[in-house]
TORLO-564474 format. One record per residue (C-alpha): x, y, z; residue in one letter. Coordinates in steps of 0.001 Angstrom, whole numbers, plus 500000, padded with zeros to 6 digits. Example, Ala and Ser with C-alpha at 12.3 -4.5 7.8 and 13.67 -1.06 7.14 Angstrom:
<sites>
<px: 512300	py: 495500	pz: 507800	rest: A>
<px: 513670	py: 498940	pz: 507140	rest: S>
</sites>
This chain:
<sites>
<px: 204103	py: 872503	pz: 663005	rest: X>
<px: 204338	py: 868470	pz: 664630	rest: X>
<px: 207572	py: 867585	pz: 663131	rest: X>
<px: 206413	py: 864313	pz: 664425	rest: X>
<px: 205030	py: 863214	pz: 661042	rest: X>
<px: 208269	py: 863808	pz: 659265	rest: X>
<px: 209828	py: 861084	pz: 661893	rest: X>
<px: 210010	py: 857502	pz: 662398	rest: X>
<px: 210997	py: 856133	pz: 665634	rest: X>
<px: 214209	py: 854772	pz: 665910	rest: X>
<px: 214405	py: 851030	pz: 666007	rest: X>
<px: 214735	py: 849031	pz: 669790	rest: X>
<px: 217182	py: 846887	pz: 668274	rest: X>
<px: 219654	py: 849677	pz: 668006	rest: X>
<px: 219835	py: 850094	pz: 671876	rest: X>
<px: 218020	py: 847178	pz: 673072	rest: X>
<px: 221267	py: 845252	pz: 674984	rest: X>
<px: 222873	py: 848443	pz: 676247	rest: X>
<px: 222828	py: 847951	pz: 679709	rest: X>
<px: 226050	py: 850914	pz: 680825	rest: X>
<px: 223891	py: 853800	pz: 682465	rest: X>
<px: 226765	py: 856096	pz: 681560	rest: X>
<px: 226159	py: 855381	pz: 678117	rest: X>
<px: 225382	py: 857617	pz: 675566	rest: X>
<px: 221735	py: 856402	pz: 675116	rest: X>
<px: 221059	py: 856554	pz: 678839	rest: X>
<px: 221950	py: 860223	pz: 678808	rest: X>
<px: 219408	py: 861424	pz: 676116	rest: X>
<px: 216336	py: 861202	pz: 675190	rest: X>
<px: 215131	py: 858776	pz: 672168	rest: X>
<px: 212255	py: 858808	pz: 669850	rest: X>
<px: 210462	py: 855318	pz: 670281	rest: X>
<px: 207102	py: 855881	pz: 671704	rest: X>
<px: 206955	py: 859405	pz: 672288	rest: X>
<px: 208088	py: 862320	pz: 670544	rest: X>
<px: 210915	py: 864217	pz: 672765	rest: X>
<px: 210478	py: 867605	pz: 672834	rest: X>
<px: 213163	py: 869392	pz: 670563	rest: X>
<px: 212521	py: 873010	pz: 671544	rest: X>
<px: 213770	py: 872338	pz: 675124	rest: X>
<px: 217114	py: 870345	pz: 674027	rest: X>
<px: 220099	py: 871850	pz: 673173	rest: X>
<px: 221003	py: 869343	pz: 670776	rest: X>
<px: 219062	py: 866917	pz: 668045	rest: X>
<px: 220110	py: 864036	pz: 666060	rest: X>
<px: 218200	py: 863950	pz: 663000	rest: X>
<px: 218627	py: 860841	pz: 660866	rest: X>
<px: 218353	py: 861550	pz: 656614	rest: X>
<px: 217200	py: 857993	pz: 655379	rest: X>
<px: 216172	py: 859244	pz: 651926	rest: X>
<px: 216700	py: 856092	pz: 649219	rest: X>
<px: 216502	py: 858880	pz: 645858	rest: X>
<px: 219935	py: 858985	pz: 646015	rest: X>
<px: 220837	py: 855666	pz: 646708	rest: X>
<px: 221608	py: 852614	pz: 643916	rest: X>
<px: 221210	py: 848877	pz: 644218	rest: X>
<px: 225161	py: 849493	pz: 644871	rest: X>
<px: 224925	py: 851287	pz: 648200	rest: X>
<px: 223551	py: 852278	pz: 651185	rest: X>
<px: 223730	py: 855610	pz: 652443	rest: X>
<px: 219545	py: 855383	pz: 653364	rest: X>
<px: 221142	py: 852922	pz: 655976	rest: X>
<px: 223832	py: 855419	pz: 657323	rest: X>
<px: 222039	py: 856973	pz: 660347	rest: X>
<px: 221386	py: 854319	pz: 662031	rest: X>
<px: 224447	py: 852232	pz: 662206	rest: X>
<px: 226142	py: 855697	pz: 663725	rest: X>
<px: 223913	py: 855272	pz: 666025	rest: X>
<px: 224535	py: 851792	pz: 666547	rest: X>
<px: 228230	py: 853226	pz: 667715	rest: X>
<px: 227182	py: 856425	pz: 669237	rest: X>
<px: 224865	py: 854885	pz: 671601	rest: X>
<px: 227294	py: 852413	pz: 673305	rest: X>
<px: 229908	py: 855418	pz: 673665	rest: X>
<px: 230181	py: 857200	pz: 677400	rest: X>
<px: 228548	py: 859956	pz: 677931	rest: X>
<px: 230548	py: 863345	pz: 677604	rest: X>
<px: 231047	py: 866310	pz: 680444	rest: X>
<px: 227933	py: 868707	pz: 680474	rest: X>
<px: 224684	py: 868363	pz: 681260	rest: X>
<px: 223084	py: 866755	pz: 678451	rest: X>
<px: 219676	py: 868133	pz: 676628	rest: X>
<px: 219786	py: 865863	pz: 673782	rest: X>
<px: 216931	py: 864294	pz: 671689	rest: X>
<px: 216949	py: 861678	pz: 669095	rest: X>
<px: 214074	py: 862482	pz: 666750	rest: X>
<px: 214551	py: 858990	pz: 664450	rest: X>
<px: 214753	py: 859204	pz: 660782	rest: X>
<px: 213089	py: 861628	pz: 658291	rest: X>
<px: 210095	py: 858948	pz: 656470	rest: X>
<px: 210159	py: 858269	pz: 653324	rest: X>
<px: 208982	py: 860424	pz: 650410	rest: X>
<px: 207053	py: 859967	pz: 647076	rest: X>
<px: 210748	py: 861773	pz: 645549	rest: X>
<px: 213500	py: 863385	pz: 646635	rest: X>
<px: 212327	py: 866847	pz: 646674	rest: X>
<px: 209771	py: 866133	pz: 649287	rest: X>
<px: 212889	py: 864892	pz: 651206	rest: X>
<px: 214841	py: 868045	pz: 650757	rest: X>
<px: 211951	py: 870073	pz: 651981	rest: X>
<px: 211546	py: 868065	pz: 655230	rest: X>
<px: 215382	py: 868564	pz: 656289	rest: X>
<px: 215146	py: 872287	pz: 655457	rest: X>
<px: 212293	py: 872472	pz: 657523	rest: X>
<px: 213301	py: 870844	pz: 660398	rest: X>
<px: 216462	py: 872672	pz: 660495	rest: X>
<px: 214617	py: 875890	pz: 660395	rest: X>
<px: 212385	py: 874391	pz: 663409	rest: X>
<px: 214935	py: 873516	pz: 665607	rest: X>
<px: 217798	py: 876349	pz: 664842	rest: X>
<px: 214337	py: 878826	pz: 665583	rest: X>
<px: 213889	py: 877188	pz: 668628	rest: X>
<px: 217412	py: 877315	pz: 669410	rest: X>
<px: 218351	py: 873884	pz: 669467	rest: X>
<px: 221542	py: 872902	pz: 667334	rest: X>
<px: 220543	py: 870204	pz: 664421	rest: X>
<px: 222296	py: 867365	pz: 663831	rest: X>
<px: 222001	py: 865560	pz: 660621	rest: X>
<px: 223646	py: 862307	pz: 660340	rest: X>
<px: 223483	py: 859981	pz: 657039	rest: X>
<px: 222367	py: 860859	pz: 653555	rest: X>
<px: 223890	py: 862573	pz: 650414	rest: X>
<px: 225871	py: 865556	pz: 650734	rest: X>
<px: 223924	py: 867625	pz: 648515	rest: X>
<px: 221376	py: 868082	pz: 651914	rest: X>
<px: 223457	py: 870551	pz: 652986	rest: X>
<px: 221869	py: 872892	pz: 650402	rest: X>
<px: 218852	py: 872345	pz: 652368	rest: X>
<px: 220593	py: 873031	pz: 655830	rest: X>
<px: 221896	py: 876309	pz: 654291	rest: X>
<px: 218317	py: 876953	pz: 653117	rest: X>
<px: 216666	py: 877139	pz: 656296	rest: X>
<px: 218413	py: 879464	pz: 657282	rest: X>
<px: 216541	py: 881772	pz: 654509	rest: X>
<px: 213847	py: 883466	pz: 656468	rest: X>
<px: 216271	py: 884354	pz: 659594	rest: X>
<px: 217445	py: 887544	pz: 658026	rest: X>
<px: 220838	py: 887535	pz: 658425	rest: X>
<px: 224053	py: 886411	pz: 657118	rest: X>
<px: 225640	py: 883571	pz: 657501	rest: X>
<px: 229211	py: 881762	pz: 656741	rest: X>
<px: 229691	py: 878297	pz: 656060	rest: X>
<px: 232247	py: 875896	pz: 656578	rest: X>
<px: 232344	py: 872858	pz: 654435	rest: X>
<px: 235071	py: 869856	pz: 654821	rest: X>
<px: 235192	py: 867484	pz: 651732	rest: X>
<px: 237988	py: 866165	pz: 649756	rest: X>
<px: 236013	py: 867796	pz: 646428	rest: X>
<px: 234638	py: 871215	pz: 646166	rest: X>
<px: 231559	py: 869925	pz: 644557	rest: X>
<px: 231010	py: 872782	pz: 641917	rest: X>
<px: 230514	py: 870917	pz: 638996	rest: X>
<px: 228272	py: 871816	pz: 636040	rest: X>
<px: 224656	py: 871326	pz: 636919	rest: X>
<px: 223815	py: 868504	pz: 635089	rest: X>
<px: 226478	py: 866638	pz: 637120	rest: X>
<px: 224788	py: 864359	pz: 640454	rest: X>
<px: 223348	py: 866459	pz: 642737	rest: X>
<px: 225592	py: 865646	pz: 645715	rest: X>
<px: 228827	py: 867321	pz: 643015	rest: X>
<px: 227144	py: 870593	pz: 642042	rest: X>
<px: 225274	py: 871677	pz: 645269	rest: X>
<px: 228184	py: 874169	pz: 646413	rest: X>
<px: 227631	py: 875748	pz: 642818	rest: X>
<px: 223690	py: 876467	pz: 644207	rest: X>
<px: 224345	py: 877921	pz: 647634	rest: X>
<px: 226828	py: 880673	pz: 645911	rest: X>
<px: 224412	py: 881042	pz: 643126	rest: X>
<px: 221323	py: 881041	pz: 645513	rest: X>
<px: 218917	py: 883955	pz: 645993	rest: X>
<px: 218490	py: 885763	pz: 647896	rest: X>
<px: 221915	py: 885667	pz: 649159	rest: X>
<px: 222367	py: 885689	pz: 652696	rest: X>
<px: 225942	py: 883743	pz: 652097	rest: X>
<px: 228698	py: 885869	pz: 653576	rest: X>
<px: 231629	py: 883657	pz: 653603	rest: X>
<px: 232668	py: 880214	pz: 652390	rest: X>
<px: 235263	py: 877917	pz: 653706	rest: X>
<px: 236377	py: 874898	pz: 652159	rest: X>
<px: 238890	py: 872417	pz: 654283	rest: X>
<px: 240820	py: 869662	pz: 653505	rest: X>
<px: 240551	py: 869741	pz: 649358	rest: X>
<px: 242852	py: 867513	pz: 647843	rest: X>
<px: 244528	py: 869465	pz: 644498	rest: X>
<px: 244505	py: 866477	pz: 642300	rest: X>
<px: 240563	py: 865938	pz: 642496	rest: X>
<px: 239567	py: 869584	pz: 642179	rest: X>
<px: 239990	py: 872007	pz: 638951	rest: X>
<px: 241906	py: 874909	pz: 639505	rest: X>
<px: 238977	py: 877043	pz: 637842	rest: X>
<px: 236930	py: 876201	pz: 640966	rest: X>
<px: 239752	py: 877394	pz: 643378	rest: X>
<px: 239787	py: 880677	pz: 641453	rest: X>
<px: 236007	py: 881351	pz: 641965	rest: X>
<px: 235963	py: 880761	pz: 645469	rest: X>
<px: 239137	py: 883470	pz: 645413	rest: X>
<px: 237631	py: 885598	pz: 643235	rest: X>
<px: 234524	py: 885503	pz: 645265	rest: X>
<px: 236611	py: 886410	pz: 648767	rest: X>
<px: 236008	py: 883178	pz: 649921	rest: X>
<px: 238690	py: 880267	pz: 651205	rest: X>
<px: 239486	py: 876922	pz: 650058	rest: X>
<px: 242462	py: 875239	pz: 652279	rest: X>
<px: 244268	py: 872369	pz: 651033	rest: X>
<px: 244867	py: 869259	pz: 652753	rest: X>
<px: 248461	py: 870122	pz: 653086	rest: X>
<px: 248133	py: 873185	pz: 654761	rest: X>
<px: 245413	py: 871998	pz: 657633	rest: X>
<px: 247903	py: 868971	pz: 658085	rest: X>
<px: 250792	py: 872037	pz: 658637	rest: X>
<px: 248748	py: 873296	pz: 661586	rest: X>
<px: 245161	py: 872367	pz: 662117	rest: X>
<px: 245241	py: 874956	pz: 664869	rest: X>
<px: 245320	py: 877015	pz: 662697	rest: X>
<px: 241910	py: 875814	pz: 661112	rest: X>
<px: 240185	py: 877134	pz: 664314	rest: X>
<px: 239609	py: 881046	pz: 663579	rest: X>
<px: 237893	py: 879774	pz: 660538	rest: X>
<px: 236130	py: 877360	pz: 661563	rest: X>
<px: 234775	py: 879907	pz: 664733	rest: X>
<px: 233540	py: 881827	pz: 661627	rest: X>
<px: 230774	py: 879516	pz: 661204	rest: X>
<px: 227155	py: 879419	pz: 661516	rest: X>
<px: 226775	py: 876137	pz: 660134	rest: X>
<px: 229548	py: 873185	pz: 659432	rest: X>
<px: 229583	py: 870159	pz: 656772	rest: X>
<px: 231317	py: 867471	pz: 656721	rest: X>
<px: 231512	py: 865127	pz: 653578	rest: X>
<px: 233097	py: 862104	pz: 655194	rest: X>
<px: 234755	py: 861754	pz: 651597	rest: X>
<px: 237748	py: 863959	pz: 653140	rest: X>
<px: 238718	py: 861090	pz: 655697	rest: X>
<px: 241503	py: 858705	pz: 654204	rest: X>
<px: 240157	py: 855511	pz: 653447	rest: X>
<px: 242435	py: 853851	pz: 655842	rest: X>
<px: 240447	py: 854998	pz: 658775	rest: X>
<px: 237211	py: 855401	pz: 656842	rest: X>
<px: 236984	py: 853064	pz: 654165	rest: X>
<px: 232940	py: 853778	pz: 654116	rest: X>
<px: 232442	py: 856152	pz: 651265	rest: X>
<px: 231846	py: 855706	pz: 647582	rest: X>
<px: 235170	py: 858284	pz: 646861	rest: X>
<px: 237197	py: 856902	pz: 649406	rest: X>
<px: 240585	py: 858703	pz: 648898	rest: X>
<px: 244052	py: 857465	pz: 650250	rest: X>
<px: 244834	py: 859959	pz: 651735	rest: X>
<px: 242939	py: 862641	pz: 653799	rest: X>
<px: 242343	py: 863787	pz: 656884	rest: X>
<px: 242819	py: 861145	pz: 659893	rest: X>
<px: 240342	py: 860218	pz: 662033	rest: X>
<px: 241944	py: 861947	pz: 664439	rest: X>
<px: 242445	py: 864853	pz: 662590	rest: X>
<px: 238798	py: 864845	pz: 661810	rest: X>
<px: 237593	py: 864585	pz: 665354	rest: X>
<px: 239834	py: 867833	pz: 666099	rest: X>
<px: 237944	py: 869539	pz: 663381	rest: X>
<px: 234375	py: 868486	pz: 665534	rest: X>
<px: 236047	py: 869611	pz: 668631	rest: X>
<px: 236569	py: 873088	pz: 666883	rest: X>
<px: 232959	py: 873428	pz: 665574	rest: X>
<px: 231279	py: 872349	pz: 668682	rest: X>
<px: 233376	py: 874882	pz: 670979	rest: X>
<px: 232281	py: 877439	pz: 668450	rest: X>
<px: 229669	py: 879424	pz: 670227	rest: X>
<px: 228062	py: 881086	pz: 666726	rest: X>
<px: 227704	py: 877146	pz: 664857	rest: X>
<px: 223909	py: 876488	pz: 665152	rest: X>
<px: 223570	py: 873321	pz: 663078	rest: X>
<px: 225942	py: 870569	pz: 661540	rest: X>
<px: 226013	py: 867760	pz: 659041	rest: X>
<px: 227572	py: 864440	pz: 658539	rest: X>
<px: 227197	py: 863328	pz: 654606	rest: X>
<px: 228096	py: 860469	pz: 652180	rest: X>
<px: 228271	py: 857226	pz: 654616	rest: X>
<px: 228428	py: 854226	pz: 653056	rest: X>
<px: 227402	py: 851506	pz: 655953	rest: X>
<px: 227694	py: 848892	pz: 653211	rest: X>
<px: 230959	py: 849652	pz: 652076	rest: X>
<px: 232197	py: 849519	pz: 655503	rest: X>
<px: 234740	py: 846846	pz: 657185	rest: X>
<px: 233815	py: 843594	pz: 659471	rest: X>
<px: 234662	py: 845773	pz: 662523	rest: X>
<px: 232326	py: 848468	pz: 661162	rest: X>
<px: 235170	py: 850739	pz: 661311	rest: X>
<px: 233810	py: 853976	pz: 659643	rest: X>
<px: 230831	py: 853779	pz: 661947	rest: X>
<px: 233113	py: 853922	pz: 665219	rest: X>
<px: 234874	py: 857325	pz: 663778	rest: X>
<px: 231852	py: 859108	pz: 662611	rest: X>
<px: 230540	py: 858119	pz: 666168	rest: X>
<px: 233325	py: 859204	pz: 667758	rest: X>
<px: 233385	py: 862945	pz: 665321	rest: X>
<px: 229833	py: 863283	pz: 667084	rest: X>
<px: 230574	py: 862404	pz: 670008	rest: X>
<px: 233489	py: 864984	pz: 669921	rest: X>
<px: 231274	py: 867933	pz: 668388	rest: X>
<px: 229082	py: 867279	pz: 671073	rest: X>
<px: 231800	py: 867506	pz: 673745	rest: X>
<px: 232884	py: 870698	pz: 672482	rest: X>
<px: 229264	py: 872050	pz: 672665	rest: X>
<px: 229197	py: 871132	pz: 676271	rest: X>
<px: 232689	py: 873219	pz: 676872	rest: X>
<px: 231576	py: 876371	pz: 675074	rest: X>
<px: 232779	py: 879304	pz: 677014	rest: X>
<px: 232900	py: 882437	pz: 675233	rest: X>
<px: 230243	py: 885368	pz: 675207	rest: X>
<px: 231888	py: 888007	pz: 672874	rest: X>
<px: 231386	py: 891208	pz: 675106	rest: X>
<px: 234364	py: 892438	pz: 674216	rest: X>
<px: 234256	py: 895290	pz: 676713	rest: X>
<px: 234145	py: 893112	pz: 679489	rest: X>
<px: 236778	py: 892205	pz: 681996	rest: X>
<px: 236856	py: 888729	pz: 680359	rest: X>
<px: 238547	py: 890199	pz: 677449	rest: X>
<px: 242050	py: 891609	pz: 677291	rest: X>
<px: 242722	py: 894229	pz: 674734	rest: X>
<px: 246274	py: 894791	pz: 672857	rest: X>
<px: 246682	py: 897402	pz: 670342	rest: X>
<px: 249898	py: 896924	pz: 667850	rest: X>
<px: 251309	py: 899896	pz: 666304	rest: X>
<px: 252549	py: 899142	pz: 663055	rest: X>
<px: 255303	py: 900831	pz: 660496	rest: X>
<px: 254233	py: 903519	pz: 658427	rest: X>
<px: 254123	py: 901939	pz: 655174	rest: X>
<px: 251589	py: 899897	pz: 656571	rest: X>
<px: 248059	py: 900311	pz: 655292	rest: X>
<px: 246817	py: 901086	pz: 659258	rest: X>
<px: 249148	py: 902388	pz: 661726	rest: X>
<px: 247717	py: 900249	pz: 664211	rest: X>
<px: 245734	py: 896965	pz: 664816	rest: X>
<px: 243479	py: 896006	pz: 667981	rest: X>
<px: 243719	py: 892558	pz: 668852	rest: X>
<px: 241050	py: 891114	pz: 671787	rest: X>
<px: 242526	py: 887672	pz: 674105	rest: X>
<px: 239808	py: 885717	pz: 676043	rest: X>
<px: 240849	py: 884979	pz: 679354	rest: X>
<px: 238255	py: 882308	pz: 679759	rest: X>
<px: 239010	py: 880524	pz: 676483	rest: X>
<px: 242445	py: 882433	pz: 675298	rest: X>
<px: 241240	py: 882710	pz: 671766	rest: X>
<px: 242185	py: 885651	pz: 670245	rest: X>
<px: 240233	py: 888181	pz: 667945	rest: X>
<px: 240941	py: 891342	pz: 666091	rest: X>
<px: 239465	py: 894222	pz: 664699	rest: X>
<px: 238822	py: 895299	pz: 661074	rest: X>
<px: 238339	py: 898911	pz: 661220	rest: X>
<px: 235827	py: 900727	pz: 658611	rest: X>
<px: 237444	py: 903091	pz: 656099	rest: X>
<px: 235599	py: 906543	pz: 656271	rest: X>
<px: 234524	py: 906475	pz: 653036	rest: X>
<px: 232226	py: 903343	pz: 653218	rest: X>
<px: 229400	py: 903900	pz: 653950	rest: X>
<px: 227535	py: 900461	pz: 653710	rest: X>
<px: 228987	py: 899594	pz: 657332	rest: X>
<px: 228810	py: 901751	pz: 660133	rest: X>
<px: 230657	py: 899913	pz: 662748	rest: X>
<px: 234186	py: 898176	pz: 662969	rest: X>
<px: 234803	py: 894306	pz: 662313	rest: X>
<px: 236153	py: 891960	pz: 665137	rest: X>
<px: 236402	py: 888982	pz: 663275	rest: X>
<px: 238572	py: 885719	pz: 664853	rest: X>
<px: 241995	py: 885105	pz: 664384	rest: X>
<px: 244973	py: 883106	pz: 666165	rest: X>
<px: 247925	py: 883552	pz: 668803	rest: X>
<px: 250005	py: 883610	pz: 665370	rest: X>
<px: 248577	py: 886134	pz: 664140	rest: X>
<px: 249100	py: 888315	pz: 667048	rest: X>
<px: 252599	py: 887513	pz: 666760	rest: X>
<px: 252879	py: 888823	pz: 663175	rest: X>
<px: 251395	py: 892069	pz: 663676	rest: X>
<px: 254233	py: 892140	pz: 666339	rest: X>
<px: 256849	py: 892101	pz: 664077	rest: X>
<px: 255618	py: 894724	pz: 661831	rest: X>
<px: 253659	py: 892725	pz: 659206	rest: X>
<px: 250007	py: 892747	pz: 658380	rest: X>
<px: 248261	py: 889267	pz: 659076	rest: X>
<px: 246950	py: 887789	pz: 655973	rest: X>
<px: 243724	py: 887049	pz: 657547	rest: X>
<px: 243736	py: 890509	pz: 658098	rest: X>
<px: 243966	py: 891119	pz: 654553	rest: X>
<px: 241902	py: 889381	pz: 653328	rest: X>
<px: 239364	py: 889814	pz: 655354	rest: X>
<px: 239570	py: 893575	pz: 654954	rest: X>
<px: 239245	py: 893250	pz: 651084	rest: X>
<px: 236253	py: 891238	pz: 651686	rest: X>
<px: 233978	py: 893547	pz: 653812	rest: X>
<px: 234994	py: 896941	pz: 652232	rest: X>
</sites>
């Protein structure tokens, strides 16, 4: 297929005075003329500039392109860059046309091995980046960051119930869910108990903010990442329609990209529910989604990891633990390249539906509880999820 004629060209006058050769725009390539050719980059920006979802009110059709407007002046990260800029999906006759172009370009360019990157739009897209991962055959796990956990009854707007469709979707290739950075007051507690009932995680704000480290094992889970810009505090990111006052910082937020982008597994991403015309004079918003991107993409470039855990790149500890405990030992794996830390889930002899052990990721921390005698809780609950 020519995903050409899904694309516009992105506008000259978004890079027409950038003069910096180590700029961000220097170092990629841009849709203006000709198309660049995704299936050789590692990376593509993919603009949503759908208006279906946008009032009189506000602008998130306009989103894409004042990111770019930020990225572009930024310096260029480490790593050699293989980035395209395919422009902005055209405009449809209605919004389902739309959703069908982003779920087939992300199946285009995650078959082709190059990681999509959508930027603008309504967050209810993300359905369609989970979509295209249909025909692929596998499972996958999902981590979404919003301040709202967007299951809400299906007549709600689409961009509040589309978490409700991907659990409900068939056929379900979902195997795990993670929600960061919810805020308790915005949310129903029914919701939280699905997503528990379902073996899948919801973390508040309050416990990222405890230790966002800690946020890293789940976030290595992933396969794909999205980010409602919604969960940013409206202090540093006063561009959304729900801007909350509190939330994540931008900093905070950029350590969250950093952890996605180092993740080896994450093959596409999405940045949801700018507001461009809700922004402030110095176009505030714009600089920190920029600078999220620009950090996702940095942590692409410093991906390290190939999980051969037999290797000599891998150190193996096995913890012996009381006997009360459910297993009298657990097998933890340490990179010596990265030093992240895994460990194993091991298959009870009676199930039968898995014929192998699970090494799923974890943290130092954990490795320190097993230590003194306890069972992680990721280990717990991971356990009760596969078996």
């Amino acid at each position: 297929m020519d995903l050409r004629l899904f694309f516009n060209p992105v506008s000259e006058e978004l890079f027409d005075n950038i003069k910096k050769q180590g700029s961000f725009y220097k170092s990629i390539k841009v849709y203006t003329e000709v198309f660049p050719d995704y299936k050789e980059a590692d990376i593509a920006l993919i603009g949503i500039s759908d208006k279906h979802n946008s009032d009189e009110e506000h602008g998130l059709w306009e989103g894409a392109d004042a990111i770019r407007k930020k990225l572009y002046r930024l310096t260029k990260g480490s790593g050699a860059y293989k980035i395209v800029d395919l422009g902005n999906i055209s405009e449809t006759i209605d919004i389902e046309q739309s959703y069908g172009r982003v779920q087939e370009v992300c199946r285009a360019c995650i078959e082709n091995n190059t990681l999509p990157v959508l930027i603008g739009g309504s967050h209810d897209f993300s359905y369609e980046q989970y979509k295209a991962y249909e025909e692929m055959e596998k499972l996958i796990s999902i981590i979404n960051v919003d301040a709202f956990l967007d299951m809400e009854e299906p007549e709600a707007s689409p961009n509040t119930n589309f978490v409700q469709k991907i659990l409900m979707h068939q056929p379900n290739y979902l195997f795990n869910y993670s929600h960061l950075a919810y805020q308790s007051y915005l949310v129903s507690q029914q919701a939280v108990n699905i997503l528990e009932r379902l073996h899948f995680e919801a973390h508040r704000i309050g416990a990222l903010r405890h230790d966002i480290k800690e946020m890293e094992p789940i976030i290595r889970q992933a396969d794909m990442m999205s980010f409602d810009v919604t969960a940013i505090k409206s202090a540093d990111f006063p561009a959304s329609e729900k801007a909350q006052p509190f939330g994540l910082t931008g900093e905070e937020a950029c350590q969250l990209c950093w952890y996605a982008g180092i993740n080896d597994k994450l093959s596409s991403v999405g940045f949801f529910e700018f507001d461009p015309w809700l922004d402030d004079q110095s176009e505030k918003s714009a600089s920190v989604l920029a600078t999220m991107i620009w950090y996702f993409i940095e942590g692409f470039y410093h991906r390290k990891d190939h999980t051969d855990f037999r290797s000599n790149d891998y150190a193996k500890y096995v913890v012996t633990m009381p006997e009360d405990e459910t297993d009298d030992h657990i097998i933890f794996y340490k990179s010596l390249v990265s030093e992240k830390w895994w460990m194993e889930i091991p298959n009870p002899n009676d199930k039968k539906i898995y014929n192998r052990n699970f090494i799923v990721p974890c943290s130092y921390s954990d490795y320190e509880q097993a230590m003194k005698g306890e069972i992680p809780e990721r280990w717990v609950a991971m356990h009760a999820k596969l078996f």
